[in-house]
N, C-alpha and C positions, 0 to 999 in steps of 0.2 A: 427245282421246285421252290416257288417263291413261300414265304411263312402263311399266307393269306390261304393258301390249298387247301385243300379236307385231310386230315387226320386219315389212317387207313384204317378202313372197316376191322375191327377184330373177328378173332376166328369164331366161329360161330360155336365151339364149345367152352369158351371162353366167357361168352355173355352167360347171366344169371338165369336159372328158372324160375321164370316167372309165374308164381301162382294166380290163375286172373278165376275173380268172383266169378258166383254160379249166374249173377244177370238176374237176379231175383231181388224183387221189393222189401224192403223191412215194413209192414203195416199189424200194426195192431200183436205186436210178442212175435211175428211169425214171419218167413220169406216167402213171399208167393208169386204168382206170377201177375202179372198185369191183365186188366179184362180183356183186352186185346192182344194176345200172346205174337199174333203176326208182323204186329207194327216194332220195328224196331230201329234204329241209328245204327250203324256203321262206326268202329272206334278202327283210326287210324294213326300209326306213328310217325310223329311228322319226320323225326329220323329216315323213313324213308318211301313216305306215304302210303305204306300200302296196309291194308286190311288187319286189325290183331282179331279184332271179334264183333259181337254187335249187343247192344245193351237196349232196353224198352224204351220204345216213347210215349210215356203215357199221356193218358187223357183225362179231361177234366174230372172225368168220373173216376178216375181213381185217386188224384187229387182229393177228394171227398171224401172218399173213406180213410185217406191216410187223416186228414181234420179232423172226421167224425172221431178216429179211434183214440187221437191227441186229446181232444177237448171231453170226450169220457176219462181219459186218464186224470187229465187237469182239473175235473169234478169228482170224482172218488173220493171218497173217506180215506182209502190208503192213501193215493197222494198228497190229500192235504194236511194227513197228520203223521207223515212219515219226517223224523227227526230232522233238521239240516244236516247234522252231522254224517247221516247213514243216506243223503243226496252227495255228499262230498265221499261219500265209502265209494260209490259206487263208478263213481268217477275215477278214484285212483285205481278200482278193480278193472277197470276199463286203459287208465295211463296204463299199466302194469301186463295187460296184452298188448297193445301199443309195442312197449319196449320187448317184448319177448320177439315180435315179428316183425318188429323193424325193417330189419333187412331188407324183408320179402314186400314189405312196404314200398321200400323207397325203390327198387327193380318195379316195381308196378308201377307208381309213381313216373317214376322216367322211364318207362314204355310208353306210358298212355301219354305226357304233356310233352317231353323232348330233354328236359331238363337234364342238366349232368349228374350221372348216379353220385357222384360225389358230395353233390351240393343236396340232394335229395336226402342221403343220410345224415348228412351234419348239420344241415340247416331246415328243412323243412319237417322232419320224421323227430328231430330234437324241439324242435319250436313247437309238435304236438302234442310231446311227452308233458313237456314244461306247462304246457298251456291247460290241461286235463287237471292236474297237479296243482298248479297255481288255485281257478276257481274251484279246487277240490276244497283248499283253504279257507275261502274264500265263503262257504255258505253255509259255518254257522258264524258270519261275523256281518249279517245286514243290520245294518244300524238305524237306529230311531232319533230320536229329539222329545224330552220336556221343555215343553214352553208354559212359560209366564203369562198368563191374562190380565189384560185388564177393562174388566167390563165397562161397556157403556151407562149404564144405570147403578147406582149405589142399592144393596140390598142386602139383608142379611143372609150373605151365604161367599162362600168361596169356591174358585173355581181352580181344576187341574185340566190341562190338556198334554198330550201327547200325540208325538207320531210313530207310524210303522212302516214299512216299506213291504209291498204286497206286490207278488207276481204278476205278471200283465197278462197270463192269458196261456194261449197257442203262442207261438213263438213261429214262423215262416223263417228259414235262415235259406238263402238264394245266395250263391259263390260261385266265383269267377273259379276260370282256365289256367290262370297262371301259378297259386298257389292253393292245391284243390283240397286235400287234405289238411292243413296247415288252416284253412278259411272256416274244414266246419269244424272243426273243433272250435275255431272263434266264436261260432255261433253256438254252437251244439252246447259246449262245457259253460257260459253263466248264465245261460239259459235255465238248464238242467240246475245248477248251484242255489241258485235264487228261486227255483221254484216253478218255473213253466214247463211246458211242453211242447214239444216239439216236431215240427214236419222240416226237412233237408231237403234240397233244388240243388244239386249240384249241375255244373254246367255240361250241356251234350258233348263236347269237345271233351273234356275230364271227369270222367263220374268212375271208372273203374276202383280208385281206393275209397272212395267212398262207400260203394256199393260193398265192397269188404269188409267198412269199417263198420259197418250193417250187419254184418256173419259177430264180428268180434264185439258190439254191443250185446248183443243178444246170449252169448258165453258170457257176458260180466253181470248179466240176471237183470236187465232193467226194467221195470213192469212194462206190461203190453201196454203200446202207446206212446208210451213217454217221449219216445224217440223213434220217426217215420220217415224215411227215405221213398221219392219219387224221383225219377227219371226222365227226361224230355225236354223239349222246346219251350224258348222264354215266351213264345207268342201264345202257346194253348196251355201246358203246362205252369210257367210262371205267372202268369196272368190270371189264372184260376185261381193260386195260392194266395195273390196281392187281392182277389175281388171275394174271397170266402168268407163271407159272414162269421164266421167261429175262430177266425185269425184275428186276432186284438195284435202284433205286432210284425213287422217284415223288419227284417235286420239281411239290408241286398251290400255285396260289393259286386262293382261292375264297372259300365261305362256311363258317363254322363248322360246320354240320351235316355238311356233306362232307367236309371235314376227318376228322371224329369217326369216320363212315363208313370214310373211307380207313384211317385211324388201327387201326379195327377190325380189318379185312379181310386188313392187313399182319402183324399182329400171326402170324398161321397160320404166316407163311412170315420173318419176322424181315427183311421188305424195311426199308431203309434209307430216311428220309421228312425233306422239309423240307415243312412246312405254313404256308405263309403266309396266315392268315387275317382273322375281320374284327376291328373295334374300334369303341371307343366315348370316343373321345380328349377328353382336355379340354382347353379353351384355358382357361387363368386368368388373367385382367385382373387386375391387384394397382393399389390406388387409385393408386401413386406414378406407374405405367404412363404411355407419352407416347402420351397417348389418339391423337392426330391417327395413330400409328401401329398402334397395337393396336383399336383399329376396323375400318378398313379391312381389318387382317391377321386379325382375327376373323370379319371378312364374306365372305373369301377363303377362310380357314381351312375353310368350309363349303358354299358356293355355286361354286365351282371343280368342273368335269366335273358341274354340278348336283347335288353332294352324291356322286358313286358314285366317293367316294376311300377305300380303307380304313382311311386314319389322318385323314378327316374330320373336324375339330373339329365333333363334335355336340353335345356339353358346353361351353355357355361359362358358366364358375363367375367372380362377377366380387365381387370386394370391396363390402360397401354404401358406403360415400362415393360408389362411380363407377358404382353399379349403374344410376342412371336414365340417365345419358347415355348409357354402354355401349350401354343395351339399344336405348332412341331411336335412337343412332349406327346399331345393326348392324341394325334395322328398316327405318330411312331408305333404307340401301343394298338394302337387300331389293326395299322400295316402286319402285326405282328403276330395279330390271334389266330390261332387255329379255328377253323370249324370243322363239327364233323357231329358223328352219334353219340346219344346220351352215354353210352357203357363202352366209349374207348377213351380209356384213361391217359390220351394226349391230346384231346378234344380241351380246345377253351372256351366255346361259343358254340350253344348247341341253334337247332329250327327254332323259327316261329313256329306256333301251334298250329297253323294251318294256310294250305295255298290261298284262301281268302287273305288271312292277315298278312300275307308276305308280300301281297301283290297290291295291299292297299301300303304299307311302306314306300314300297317302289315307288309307287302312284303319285304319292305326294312328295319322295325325294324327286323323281324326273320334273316334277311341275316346278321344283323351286329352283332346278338347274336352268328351266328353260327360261326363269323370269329372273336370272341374273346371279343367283347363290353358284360358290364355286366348291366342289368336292375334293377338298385334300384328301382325304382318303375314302377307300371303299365308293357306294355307288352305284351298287350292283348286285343282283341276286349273287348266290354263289352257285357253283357250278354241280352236278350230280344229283342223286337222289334226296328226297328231302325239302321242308320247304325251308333254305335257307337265305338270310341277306348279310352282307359282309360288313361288319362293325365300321361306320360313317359318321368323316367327318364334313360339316358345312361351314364354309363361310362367306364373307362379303353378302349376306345377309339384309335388306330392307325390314323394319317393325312390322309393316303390312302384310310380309309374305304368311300363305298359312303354313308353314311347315316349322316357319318359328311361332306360333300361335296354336296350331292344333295341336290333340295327343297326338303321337306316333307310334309309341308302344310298342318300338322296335327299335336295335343297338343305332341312333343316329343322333348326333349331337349338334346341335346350333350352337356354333360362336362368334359372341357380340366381343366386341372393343371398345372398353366405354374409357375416353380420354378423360372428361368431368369426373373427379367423386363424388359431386352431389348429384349426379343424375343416376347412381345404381341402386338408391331404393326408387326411383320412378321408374327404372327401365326393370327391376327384380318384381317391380308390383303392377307391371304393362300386361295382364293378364285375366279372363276370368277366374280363372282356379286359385288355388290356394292350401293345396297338399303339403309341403313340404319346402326346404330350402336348406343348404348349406353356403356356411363363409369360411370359408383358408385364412387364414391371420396368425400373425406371432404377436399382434397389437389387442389383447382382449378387451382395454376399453370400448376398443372401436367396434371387436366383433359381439357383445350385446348389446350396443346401442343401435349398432345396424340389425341386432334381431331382435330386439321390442319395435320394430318398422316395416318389418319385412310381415305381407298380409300373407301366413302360411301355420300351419297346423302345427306342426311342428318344425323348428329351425336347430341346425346341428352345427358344432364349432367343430371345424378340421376333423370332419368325419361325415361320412352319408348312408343313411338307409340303415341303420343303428337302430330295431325296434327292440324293446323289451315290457312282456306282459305288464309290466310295475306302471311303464308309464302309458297314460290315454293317448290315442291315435284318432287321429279323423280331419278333416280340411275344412276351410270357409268356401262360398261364392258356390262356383260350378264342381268344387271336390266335395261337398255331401253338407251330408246335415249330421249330427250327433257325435260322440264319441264312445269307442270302443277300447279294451283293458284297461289295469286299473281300478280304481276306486269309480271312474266314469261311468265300469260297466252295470255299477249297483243303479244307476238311474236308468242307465239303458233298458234293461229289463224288468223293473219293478218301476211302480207309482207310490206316492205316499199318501197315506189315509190319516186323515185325523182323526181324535176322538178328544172330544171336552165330554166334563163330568162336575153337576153342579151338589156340590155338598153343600150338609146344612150344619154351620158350625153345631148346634143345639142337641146333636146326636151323640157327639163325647159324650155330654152329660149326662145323657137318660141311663 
């Protein structure tokens, strides 16, 4: 059996019980059913395509009510004068379920996306706790500004102004497949912190933990409203949420097209928008680089959730002195991953999220084989149940081809050879996106002068895909507009309001 094989199925008393939600709405304090109870999606484990259950596809009309019940909460006397502190209670009473069913989370989790149950509890099911917790902190500390005047006309009087920072509205939070849980808490928790309210889109591929997390808001007491879950298609369902009149913000991650979409759509009605979308990141090996680490973090960098990470190292641009070992190095490990099911714990590389997404990989790695890219490794779906493709490497590479130019959003890496060192910030900036980017260096001069250059959201030294709530996340170009965690997220979701005040020195006196 070569290393590239599937992993062996576990025994089926082996795998976890998995709790799957009742497939009910959260609207308005309550779980209900959708007006159309018949219409429903199909949730399938890409593990091994077949059938787990089926969840609502709703319709515009219930889109509508979950608005209607957001934007009466967002108008109520209780929520507008309910403390920040007791918005941030309510939050941690919610991290605090969270943490008690974790477990049974992250088994959900990786049934519904593919993901390695491993990775699901340490990484995605921790990044929610943190993240609930974090903006739980986070909202009674929005911060204002006095400002200094100085009038245009002399008169007798002086003046004070100030600012505030005031909630935007409904809040639309729309979240991607890849991290589904993990995303609405992105949205959900400074949302809720700073003051909005809120309707949740998760995506028809992943809505299972979400639809959960629906059952376990609702145990953490949060008024009816505050927080509304709908289910369905981005074409009738998300489109609804992005064109609702009572929606003052969309906070989407996804794919650039939809983005551009939403971007459009908004534009009518001057909705407030963070877009976090996709990229096409480079890792750059620099010869000086401490190979034994930048290897491995380049094999990581791309093969991590099987490539369906937005700031993905899919670009490894490697200096020639280190170009042959690099490329060998990051092939070897390629050659060497297991694939198989999320909950067998000799699995390294779990599915794509679905035969669509695996067959559009394929698609655009056989196009780039056939116009001259050569496949050191993988290449090929993989074999059995499941929708999987086998961790890929490319090279001998043209600028022009699309497969070094599009997302791919699947474990496949393009490797360039750049003999010039003055051509790797033109060939790290030969893109429209602008997600993300790491440099390998043991030379740190070199490596922040090459990343105040590098056009990317975020740029990492000898390391990738290192997020943490503290610092803002977001891309230039074609990877979005705005930023999210952080101190970023207080603009994200609130505006500022001024208020000048003209006093009349003469009133001391009276």
């Amino acid at each position: 059996m070569t290393t590239t094989d599937f992993a062996p199925l576990p025994d089926a008393a082996a795998l976890p019980k998995v709790r799957l939600p009742q497939g009910l709405l959260l609207l308005d304090g309550a779980l209900v059913e959708p007006l159309d109870p018949a219409r429903r999606i199909a949730v399938r484990d890409p593990s091994t395509g077949q059938t787990i259950t089926t969840i609502p596809a709703c319709t515009p009309a219930d889109v509508d009510r979950a608005v209607a019940a957001a934007h009466r909460c967002f108008e109520s006397d209780a929520w507008r004068s309910m403390r920040p502190l007791d918005r941030g209670r309510l939050l941690e009473r919610l991290a605090l379920l969270v943490e008690d069913h974790a477990d049974e989370l992250a088994a959900l989790e990786s049934l519904d996306s593919g993901k390695l149950i491993g990775v699901t509890r340490a990484i995605d099911l921790q990044f929610t706790i943190d993240g609930l917790r974090y903006f739980a902190g986070w909202s009674s500390k929005t911060p204002g500004e006095y400002i200094t005047l100085s009038p245009l006309v002399e008169e007798p009087a002086l003046y004070r102004a100030y600012t505030e920072r005031r909630p935007v509205g409904v809040v639309a939070g729309i979240t991607p497949w890849n991290f589904p849980i993990g995303q609405a808490i992105q949205k959900l928790a400074p949302a809720i912190a700073f003051g909005c309210t809120v309707v949740l889109k998760p995506s028809e591929e992943t809505s299972l933990t979400t639809l959960r997390l629906g059952e376990l808001i609702l145990e953490a007491g949060f008024p009816a409203g505050a927080v509304n879950i709908v289910t369905g298609y981005g074409n009738d369902v998300g489109a609804a949420l992005v064109e609702h009149p009572l929606v003052r913000k969309i906070a989407f991650t996804g794919s650039t097209a939809t983005g551009q979409r939403i971007l459009a759509a908004t534009a009518r009605t001057m909705k407030r928008v963070t877009l976090e979308l996709g990229g096409k990141s480079p890792t750059i090996v620099l010869a000086d680089a401490d190979l034994e680490r930048a290897i491995p973090g380049a094999a990581a960098a791309i093969f991590s959730n099987a490539g369906q990470i937005c700031t993905a190292g899919s670009r490894l641009l490697i200096e020639a002195p280190v170009y042959d070992r690099v490329l060998e190095g990051v092939a070897d490990i390629a050659r060497s991953l297991r694939l198989g099911g999320a909950f067998d714990p000799a699995t390294q590389v779990g599915p794509l999220i679905s035969a669509g997404q695996r067959d559009r990989v394929a698609g655009l790695v056989e196009t780039g084989v056939a116009d001259g890219a050569v496949a050191v490794a993988g290449g090929a779906t993989g074999a059995g149940e499941g929708w999987f493709y086998r961790p890929t490497v490319l090279a001998g590479l043209r600028p022009d081809m699309a497969v070094l130019r599009e997302e791919i959003f699947g474990p496949v890496v393009c490797a360039v050879q750049v003999a010039d060192p003055a051509a790797l910030i033109p060939i790290a900036n030969d893109t429209p996106f602008g997600l993300g980017a790491s440099i390998w260096t043991r030379n740190l001069d070199r490596a922040h002068l090459l990343a105040d250059r590098i056009n990317a959201g975020t740029v990492w030294l000898n390391t990738h895909n290192v997020l943490d709530l503290a610092m803002p996340f977001g891309g230039n170009g074609l990877s979005g507009i705005g930023r999210e965690f952080g101190s970023a997220a207080v603009h994200a979701f609130t505006e500022p309001r001024a208020v000048c005040m003209r006093l009349d020195p003469q009133a001391a006196l009276r």
